[in-house]
C-alpha positions as CSV (number, residue, x, y, z in Angstrom):
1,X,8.6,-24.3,-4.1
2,X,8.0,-22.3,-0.9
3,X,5.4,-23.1,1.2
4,X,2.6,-24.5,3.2
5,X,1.2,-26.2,0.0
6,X,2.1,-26.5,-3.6
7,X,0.7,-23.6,-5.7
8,X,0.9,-23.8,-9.6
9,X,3.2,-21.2,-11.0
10,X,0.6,-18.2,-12.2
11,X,2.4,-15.3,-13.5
12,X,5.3,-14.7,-15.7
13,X,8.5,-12.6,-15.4
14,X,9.9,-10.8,-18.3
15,X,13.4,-10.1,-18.1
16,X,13.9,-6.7,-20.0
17,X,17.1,-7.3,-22.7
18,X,18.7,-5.9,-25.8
19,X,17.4,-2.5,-24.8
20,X,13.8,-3.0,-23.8
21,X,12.5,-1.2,-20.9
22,X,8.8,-0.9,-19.1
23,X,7.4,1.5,-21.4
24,X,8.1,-1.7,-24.3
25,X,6.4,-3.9,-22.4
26,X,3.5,-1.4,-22.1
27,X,3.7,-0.9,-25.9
28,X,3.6,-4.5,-26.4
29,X,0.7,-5.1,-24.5
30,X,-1.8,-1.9,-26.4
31,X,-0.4,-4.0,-29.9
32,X,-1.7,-7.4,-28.5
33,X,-5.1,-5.5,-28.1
34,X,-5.5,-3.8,-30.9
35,X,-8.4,-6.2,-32.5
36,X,-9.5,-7.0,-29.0
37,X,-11.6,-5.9,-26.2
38,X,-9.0,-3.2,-25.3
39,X,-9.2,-3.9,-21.8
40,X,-7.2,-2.8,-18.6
41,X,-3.7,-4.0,-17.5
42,X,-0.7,-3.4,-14.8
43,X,2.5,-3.6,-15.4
44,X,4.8,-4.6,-12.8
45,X,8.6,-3.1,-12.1
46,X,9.9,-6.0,-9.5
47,X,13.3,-4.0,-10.0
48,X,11.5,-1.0,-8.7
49,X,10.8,-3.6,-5.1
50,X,14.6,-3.5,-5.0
51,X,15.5,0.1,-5.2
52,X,12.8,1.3,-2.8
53,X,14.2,-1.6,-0.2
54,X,17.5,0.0,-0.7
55,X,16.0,3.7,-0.2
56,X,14.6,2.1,2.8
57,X,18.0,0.6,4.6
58,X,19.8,3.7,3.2
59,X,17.3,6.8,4.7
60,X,16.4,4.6,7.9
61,X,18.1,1.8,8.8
62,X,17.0,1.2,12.4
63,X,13.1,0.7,11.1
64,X,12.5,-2.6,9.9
65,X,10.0,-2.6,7.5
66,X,6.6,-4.6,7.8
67,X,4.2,-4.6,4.7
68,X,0.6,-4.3,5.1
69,X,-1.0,-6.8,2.7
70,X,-3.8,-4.8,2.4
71,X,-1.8,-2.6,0.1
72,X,-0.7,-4.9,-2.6
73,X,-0.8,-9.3,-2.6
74,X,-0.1,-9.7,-5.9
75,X,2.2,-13.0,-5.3
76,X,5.4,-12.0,-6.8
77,X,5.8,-8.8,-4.6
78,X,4.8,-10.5,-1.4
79,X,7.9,-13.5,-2.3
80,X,10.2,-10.4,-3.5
81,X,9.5,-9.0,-0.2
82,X,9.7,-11.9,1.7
83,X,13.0,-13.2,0.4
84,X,14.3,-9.8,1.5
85,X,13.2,-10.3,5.4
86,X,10.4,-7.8,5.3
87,X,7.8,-8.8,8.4
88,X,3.6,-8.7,7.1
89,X,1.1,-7.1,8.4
90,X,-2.4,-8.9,7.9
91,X,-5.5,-8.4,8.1
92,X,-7.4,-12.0,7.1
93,X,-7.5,-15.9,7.3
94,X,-6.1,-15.1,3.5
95,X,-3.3,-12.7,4.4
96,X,-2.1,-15.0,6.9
97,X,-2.1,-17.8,4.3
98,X,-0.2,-16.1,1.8
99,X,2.8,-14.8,4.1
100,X,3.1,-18.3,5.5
101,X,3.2,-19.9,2.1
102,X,6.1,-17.6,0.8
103,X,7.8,-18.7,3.9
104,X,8.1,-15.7,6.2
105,X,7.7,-17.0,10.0
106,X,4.9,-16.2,12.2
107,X,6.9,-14.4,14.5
108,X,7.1,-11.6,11.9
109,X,3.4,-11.6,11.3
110,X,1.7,-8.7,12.8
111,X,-2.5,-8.5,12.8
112,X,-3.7,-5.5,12.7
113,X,-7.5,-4.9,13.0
114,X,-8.8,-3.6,16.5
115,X,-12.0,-5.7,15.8
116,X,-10.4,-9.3,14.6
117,X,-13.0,-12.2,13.4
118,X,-12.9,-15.2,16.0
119,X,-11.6,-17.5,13.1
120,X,-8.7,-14.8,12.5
121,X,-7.5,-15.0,15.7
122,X,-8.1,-18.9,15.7
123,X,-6.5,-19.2,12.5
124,X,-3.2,-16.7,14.7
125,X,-3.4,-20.0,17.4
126,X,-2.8,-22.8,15.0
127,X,-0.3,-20.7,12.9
128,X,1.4,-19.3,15.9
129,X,1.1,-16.1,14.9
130,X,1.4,-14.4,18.3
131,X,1.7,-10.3,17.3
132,X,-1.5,-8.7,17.4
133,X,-2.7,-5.1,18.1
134,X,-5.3,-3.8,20.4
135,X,-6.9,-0.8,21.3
136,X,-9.9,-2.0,23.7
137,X,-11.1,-4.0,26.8
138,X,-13.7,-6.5,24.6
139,X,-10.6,-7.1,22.1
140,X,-8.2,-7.7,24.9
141,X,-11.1,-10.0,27.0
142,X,-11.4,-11.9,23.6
143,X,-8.0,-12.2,22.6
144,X,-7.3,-13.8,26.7
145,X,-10.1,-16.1,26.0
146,X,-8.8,-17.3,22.7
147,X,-5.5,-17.0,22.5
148,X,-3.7,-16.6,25.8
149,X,-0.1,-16.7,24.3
150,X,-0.9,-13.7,22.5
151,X,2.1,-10.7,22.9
152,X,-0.2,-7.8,22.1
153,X,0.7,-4.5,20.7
154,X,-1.4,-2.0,22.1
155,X,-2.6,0.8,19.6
156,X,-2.2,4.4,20.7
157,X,-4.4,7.2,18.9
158,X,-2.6,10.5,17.6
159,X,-3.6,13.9,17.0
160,X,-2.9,13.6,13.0
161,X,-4.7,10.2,12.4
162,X,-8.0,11.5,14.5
163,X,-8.1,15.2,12.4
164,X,-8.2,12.6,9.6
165,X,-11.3,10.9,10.2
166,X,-14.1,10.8,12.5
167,X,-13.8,7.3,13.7
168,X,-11.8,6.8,17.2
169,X,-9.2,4.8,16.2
170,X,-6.5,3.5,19.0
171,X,-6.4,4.1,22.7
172,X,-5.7,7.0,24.3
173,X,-3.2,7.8,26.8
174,X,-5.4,7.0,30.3
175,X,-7.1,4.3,27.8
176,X,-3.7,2.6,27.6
177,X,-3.2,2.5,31.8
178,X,-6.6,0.6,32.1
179,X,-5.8,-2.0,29.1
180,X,-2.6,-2.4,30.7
181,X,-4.0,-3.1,34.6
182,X,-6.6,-5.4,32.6
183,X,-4.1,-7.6,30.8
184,X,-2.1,-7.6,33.8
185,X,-5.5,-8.9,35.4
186,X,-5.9,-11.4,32.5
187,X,-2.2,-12.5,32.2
188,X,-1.8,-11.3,28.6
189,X,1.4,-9.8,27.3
190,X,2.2,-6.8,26.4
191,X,4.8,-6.3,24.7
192,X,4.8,-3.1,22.7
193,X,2.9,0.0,21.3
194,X,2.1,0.9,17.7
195,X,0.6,4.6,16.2
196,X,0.3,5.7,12.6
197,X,0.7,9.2,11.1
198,X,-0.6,10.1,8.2
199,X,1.6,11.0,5.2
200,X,-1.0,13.8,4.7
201,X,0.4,15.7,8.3
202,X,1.0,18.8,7.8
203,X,3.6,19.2,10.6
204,X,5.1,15.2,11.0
205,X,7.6,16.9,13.7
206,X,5.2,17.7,15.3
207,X,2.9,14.9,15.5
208,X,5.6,12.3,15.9
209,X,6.8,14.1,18.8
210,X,3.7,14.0,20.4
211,X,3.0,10.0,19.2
212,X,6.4,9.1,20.9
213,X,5.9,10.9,24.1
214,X,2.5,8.9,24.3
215,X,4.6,5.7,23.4
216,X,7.1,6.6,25.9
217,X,4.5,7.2,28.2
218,X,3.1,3.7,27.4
219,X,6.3,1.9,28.0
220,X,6.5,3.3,31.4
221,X,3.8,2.4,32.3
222,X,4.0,-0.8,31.5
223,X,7.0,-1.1,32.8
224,X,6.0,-0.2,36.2
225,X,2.9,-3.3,36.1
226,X,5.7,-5.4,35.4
227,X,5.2,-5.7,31.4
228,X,8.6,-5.7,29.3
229,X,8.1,-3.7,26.0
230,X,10.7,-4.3,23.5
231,X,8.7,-3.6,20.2
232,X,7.6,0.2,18.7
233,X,5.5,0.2,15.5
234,X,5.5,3.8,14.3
235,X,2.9,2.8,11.7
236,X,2.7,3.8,7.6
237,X,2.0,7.1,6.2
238,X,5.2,6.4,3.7
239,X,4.4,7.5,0.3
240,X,7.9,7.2,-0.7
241,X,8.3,10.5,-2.3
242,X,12.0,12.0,-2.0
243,X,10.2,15.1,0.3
244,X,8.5,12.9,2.3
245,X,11.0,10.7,3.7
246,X,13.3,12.9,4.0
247,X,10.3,15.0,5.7
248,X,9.9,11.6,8.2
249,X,13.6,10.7,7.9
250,X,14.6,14.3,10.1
251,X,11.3,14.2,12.2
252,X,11.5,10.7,13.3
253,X,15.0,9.3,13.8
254,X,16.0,12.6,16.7
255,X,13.3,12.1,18.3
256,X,13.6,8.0,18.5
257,X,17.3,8.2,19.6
258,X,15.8,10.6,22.6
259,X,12.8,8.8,23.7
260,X,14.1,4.9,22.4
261,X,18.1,5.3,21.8
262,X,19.5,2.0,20.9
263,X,20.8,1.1,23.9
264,X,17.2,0.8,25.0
265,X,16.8,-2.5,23.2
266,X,13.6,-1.6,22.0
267,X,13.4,-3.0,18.2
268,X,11.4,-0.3,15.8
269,X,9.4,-1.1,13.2
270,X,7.0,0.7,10.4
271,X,4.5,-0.3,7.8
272,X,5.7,1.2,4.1
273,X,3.1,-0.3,1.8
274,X,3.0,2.5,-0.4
275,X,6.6,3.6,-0.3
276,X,7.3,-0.1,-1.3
277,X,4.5,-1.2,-4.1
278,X,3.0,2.2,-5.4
279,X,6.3,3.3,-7.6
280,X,6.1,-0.2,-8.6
281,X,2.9,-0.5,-10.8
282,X,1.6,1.3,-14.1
283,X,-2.1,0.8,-14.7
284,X,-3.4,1.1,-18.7
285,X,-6.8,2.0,-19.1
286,X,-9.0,2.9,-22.2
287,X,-11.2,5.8,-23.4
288,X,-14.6,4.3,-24.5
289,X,-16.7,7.0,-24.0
290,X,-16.4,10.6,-24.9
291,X,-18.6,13.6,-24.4
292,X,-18.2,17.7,-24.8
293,X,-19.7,20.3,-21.3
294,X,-19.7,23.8,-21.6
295,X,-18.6,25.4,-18.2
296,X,-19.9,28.8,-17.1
297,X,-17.5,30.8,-15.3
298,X,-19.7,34.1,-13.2
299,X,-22.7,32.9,-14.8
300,X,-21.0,33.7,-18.4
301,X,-20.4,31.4,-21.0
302,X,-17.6,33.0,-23.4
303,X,-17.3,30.0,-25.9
304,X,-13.7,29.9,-25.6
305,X,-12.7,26.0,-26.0
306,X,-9.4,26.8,-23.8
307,X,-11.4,27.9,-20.7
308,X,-14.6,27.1,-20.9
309,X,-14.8,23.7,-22.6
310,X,-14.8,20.7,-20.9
311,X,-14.0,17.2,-22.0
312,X,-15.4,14.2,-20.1
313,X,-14.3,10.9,-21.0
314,X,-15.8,7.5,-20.0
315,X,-13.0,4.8,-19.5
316,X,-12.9,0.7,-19.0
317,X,-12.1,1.2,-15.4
318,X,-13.6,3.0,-12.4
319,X,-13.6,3.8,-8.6
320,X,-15.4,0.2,-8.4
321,X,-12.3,-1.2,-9.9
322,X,-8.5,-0.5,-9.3
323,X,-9.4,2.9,-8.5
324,X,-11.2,1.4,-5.6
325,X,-9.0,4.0,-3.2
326,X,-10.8,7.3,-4.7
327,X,-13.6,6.4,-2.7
328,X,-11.3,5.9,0.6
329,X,-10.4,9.4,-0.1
330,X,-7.1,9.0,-1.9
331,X,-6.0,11.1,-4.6
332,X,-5.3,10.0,-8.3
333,X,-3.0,11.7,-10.0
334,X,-3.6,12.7,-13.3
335,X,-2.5,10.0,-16.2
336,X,-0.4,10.6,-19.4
337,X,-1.6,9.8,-23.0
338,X,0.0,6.7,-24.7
339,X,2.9,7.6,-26.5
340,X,0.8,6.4,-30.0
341,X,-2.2,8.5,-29.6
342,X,-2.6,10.9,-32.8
343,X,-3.5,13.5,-29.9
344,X,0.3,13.2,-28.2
345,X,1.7,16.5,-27.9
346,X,-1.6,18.6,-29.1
347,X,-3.6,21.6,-27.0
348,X,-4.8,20.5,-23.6
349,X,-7.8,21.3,-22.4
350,X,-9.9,20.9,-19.2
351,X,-10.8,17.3,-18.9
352,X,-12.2,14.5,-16.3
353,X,-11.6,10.8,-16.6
354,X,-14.9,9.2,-15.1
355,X,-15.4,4.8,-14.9
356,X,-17.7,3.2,-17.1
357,X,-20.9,2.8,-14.8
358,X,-22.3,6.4,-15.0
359,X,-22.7,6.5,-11.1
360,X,-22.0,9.7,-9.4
361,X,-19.5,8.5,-7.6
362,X,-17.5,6.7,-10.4
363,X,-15.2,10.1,-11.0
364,X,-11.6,9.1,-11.0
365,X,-9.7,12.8,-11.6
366,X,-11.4,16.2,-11.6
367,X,-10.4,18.8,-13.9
368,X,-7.1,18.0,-15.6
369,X,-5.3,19.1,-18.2
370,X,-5.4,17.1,-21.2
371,X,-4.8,16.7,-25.1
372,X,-8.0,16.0,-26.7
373,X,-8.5,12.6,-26.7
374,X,-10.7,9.8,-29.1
375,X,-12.5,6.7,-28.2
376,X,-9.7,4.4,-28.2
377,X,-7.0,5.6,-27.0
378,X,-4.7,4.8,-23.9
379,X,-4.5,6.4,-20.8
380,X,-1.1,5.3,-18.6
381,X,-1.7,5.7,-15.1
382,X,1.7,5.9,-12.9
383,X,1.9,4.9,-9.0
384,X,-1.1,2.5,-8.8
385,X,0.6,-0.1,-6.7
386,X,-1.0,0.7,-3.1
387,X,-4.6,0.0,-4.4
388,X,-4.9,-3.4,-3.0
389,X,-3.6,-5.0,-6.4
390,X,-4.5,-8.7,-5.9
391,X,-4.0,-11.4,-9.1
392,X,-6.5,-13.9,-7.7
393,X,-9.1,-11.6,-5.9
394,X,-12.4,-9.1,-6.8
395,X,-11.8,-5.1,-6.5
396,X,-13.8,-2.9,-4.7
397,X,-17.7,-4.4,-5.5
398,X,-16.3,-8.0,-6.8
399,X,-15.3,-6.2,-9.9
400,X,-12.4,-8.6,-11.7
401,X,-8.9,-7.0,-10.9
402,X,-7.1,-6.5,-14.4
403,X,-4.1,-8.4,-15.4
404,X,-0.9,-7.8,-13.9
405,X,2.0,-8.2,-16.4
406,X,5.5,-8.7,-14.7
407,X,8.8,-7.2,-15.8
408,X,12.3,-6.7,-14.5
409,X,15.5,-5.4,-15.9
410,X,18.5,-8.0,-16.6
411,X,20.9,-5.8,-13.9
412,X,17.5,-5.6,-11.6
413,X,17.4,-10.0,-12.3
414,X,21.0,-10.1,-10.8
415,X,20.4,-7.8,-7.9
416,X,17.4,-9.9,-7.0
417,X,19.2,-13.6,-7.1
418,X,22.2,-12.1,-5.2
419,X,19.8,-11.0,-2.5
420,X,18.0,-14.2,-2.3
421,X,15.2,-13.9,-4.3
422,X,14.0,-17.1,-6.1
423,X,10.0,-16.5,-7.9
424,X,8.3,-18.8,-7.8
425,X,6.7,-17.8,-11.5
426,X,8.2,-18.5,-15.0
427,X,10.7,-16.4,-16.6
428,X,10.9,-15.3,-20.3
429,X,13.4,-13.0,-22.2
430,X,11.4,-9.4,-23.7
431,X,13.9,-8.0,-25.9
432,X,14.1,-6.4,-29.1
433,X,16.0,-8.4,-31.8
């Protein structure tokens, strides 16, 4: 058992055999429900953990990769990712807690947050959790006062993250020269910078050209008030599409070996929640409401079901629930009909998948195309493993998180054990006889 403390073991690995696979374990879970209350489940792919982490060291190999927490904490991926040396990024008391107890070392604990609690950064002291980011003078005066062996990482603003949102968020580049002179005042370290681009940028060369220029910038700088830098967070933004990395992988590693070449000594780090967990997780969800809206297109209503017809369908789950991130902004992709539904491979029409509380704001996809669906059936929903899955924690609203259902395949098993990983969970055999 790894650990600060003992835990008892709550979740159980299926080991994928004699020809099953995820979809099997989905199936398998709809049939247990069948006379039940039909309610919402994850599946889990730990093999998928593996294959992305090999993605990772194969497209990128100079980043080492830190996971935000706030992405996923469900307790098996945070020891999968842990037994294969990943640092944490955290964001809570909690967070903290549950790196340390799967054994990763405070030293590869970053916390983020440019406004920390005074009990998280108490809680970094008597942890020893030293890596923390910054961005302003009242965060770097409270940080001296409370944790003066602090090595900060000083957060620098970018032209893609502020066309994102409207909130300042990181320093900018004459910001950085007075937090520098201050900690230097203050005898706090600095010992590196960290920036995030969005994976939304429509032009990453761009934007991570101009990020490590500021960062280059920063190290000078610091440099030159006596401050050695040695660490470069280039943030998340890592949806772990094929287009995308390769999109970050030709944008980012030139302009690295020019600004920070190897030789430099400067270790490189980034924050792949996404790429990591979202592949990872399948969310089930069922139809329990259904209801028919005529659209009028140029004020005209031509009765044509095809075009004008509208189905709107009321499911267990909602944007106060796993689809917590719609309201953050993030886009949910359209799900596919379980494989048993009379509807499969009918007509689609126009549809919109709304959560159960009738709120305005409870619309989880707009307009897709859809079979016609009954009360009843299953909806499948791909990629959901960046939506701050947690096994022991509320969603969005204190709303219970649904069950998360663990599977990996037999070669997947192997892969893991040879790379260290040892769950802490119980392991059972789903095969077909």
């Amino acid at each position: 058992m790894k650990g600060l403390v003992d835990r008892p073991v709550g979740y159980t690995v299926e080991l994928l055999g004699g020809g099953a696979n995820l979809d099997d374990v989905i199936d398998e879970r709809i049939c247990e429900q069948a006379l039940a209350e039909k309610s919402a489940f994850v599946v889990a792919d730990l093999g998928a953990l593996m294959r992305q982490h090999a993605r990772w060291k194969s497209a990128v190999p100079r980043l080492r990769p830190y996971f935000p927490l706030r992405c996923n904490r469900s307790p098996a991926v945070v020891e999968v990712l842990a037994a294969l040396g990943l640092g944490f990024v955290c964001a809570s008391k909690a967070e903290v807690n549950l790196a340390l107890e799967n054994g990763v070392a405070p030293d590869n604990i970053i916390l983020s947050g440019v406004c920390k609690q005074l009990a998280l950064i108490k809680a970094a002291v008597k942890h020893d959790v030293r890596h923390l980011v910054c961005d302003n003078e009242a965060e770097l005066a409270k940080i001296a006062r409370l944790h003066p062996r602090a090595k900060l990482l000083l957060l620098l603003n970018t032209e893609a993250q502020a066309a994102e949102t409207s909130l300042p968020l990181g320093a900018s580049l004459k910001s950085c020269r007075r937090l520098l002179e201050a900690a230097k005042v203050l005898d706090v370290r600095v010992v590196g910078v960290s920036f995030h681009v969005p994976a939304t940028c429509p032009d990453p060369q761009r934007a991570y050209g101009h990020a490590l220029a500021d960062a280059r910038c920063v190290f000078d700088m610091g440099a030159e008030l006596g401050f050695h830098l040695n660490i470069l967070d280039i943030g998340g933004g890592f949806t772990g599409s094929d287009f995308q990395l390769k999109q970050v992988e030709s944008a980012v590693l030139p302009l690295l070996d020019a600004y920070f070449p190897p030789l430099s000594g400067v270790h490189v780090t980034a924050q792949p929640g996404a790429f990591y967990a979202a592949s990872a997780f399948s969310l089930a969800v069922n139809v329990i409401g259904k209801e028919e809206a005529t659209r009028r297109w140029d004020g005209l209503a031509s009765g044509d079901k095809s075009e004008d017809t509208e189905f709107l369908y009321y499911m267990s789950e909602g944007v106060y629930g796993p689809f917590g991130g719609k309201l953050l902004g993030n886009a949910i992709a359209a799900p596919t009909v379980h494989k048993h539904a009379p509807c499969a491979g009918t007509a689609a029409y126009p549809s919109s998948l709304l959560g159960p509380t009738l709120d305005e704001l409870d619309v989880v996809v707009e307009r897709c195309l859809l079979p016609e669906l009954s009360v009843g059936d299953w909806l499948i929903f791909a990629n959901m493993g960046a939506c701050g899955l947690d096994d022991n924690a509320g969603g969005t609203c204190s709303s219970p998180q649904p069950p998360v259902y663990y599977a990996a395949a037999a070669s997947d098993w192997y892969e893991m054990q040879e790379a260290g990983v040892t769950l802490d969970g119980a392991i059972k055999t789903f095969s077909f006889v």
